[in-house]
Backbone as JSON, one array per atom type, in Angstrom:
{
  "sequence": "XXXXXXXXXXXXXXXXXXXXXXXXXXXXXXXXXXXXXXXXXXXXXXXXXXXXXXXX",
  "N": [[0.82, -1.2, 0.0], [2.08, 1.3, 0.18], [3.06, 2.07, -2.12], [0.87, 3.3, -2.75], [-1.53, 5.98, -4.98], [-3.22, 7.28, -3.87], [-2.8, 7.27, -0.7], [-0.3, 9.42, -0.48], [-1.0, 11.17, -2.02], [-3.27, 12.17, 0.15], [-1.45, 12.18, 2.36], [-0.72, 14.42, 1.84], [-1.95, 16.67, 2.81], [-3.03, 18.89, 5.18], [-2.65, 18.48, 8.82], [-6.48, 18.18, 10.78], [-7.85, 19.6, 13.55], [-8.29, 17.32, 16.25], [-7.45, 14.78, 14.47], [-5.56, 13.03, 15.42], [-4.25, 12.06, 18.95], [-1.55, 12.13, 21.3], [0.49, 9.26, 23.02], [0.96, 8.92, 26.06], [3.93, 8.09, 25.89], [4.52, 9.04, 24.0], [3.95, 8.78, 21.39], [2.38, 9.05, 18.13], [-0.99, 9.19, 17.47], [-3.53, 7.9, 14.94], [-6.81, 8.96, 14.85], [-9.94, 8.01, 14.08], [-11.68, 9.41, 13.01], [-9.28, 10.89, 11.69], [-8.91, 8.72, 9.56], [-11.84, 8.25, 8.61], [-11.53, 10.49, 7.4], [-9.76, 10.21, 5.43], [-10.51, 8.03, 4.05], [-9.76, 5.43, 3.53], [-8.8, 1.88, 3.75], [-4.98, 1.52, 5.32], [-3.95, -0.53, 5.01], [-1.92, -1.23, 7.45], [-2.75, -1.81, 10.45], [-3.62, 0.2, 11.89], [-4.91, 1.41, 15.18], [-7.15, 2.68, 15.34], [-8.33, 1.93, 12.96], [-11.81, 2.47, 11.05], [-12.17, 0.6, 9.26], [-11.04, -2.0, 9.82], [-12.42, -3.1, 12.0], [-14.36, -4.41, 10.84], [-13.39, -6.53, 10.03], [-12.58, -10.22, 9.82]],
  "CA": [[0.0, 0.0, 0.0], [3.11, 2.25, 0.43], [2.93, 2.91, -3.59], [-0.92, 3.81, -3.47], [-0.99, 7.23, -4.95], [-4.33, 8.03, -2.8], [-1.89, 7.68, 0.69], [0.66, 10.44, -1.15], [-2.39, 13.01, -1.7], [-4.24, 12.29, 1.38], [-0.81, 12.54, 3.41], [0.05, 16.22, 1.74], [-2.81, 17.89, 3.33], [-2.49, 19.54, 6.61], [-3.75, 17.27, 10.13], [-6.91, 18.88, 11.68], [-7.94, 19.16, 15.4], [-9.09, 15.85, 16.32], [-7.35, 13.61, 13.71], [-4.54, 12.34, 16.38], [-3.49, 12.37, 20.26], [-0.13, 11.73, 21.47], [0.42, 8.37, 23.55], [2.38, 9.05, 27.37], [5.35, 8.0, 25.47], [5.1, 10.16, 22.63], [3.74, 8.57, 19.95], [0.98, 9.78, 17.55], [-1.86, 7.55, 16.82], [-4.68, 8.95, 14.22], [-8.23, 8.65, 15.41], [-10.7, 7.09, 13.53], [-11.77, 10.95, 12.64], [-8.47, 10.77, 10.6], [-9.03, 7.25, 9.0], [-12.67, 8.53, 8.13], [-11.42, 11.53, 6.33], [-9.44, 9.5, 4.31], [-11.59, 7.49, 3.46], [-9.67, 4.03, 3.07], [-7.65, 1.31, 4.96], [-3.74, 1.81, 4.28], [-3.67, -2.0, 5.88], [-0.74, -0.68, 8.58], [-3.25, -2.48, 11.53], [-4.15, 1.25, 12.64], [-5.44, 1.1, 16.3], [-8.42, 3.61, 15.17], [-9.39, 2.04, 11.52], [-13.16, 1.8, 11.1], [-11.93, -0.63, 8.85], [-10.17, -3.15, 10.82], [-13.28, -3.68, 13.14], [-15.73, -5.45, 10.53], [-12.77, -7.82, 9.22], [-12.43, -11.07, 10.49]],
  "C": [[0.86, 1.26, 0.0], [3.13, 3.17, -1.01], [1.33, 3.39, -4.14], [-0.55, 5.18, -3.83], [-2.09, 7.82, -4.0], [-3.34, 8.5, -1.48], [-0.88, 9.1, 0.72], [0.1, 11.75, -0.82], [-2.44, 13.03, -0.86], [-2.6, 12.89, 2.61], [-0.2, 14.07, 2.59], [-1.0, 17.26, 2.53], [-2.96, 17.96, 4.72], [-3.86, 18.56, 7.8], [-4.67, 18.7, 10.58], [-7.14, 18.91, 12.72], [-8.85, 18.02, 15.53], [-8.43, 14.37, 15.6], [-5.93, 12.69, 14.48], [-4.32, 12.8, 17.87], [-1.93, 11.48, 20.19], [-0.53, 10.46, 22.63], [1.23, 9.07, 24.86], [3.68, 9.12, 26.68], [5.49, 8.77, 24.5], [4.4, 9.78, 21.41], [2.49, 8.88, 19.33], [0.3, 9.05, 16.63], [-2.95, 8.8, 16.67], [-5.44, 8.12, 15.17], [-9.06, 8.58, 14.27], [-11.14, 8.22, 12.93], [-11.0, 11.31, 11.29], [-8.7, 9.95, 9.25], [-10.62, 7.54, 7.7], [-12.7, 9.6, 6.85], [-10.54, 10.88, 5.0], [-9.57, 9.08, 4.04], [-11.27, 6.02, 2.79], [-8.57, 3.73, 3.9], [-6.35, 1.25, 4.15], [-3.17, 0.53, 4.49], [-2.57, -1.87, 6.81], [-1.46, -1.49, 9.75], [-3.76, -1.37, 12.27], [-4.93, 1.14, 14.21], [-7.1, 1.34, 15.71], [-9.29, 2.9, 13.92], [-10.78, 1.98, 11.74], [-13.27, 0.94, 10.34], [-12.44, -1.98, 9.17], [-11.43, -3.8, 11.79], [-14.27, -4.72, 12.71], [-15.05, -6.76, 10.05], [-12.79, -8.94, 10.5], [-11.85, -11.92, 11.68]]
}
């Protein structure tokens, strides 16, 4: 999925409020907010996908 060109676009346009928090340790996990706006799974295992929840 790394060569989709959708992921390319979708990651040039600026994060809005809501589409990630930071973890204690630092790290920055989108929210399902994010996932929604982009409007497809990048298959990565995302915590947030709304994907990931109807698969098997």
């Amino acid at each position: 999925m790394a060569d989709d060109p959708r992921l390319a676009t979708f990651a040039a346009l600026p994060l809005l409020p809501g589409d990630y928090y930071l973890t204690p340790e630092g790290y920055m996990v989108f929210t399902e907010q994010y996932h929604r706006r982009r409007g497809f799974c990048c298959g990565s295992g995302c915590r947030h996908c709304p994907w990931r929840k109807s698969e098997g």
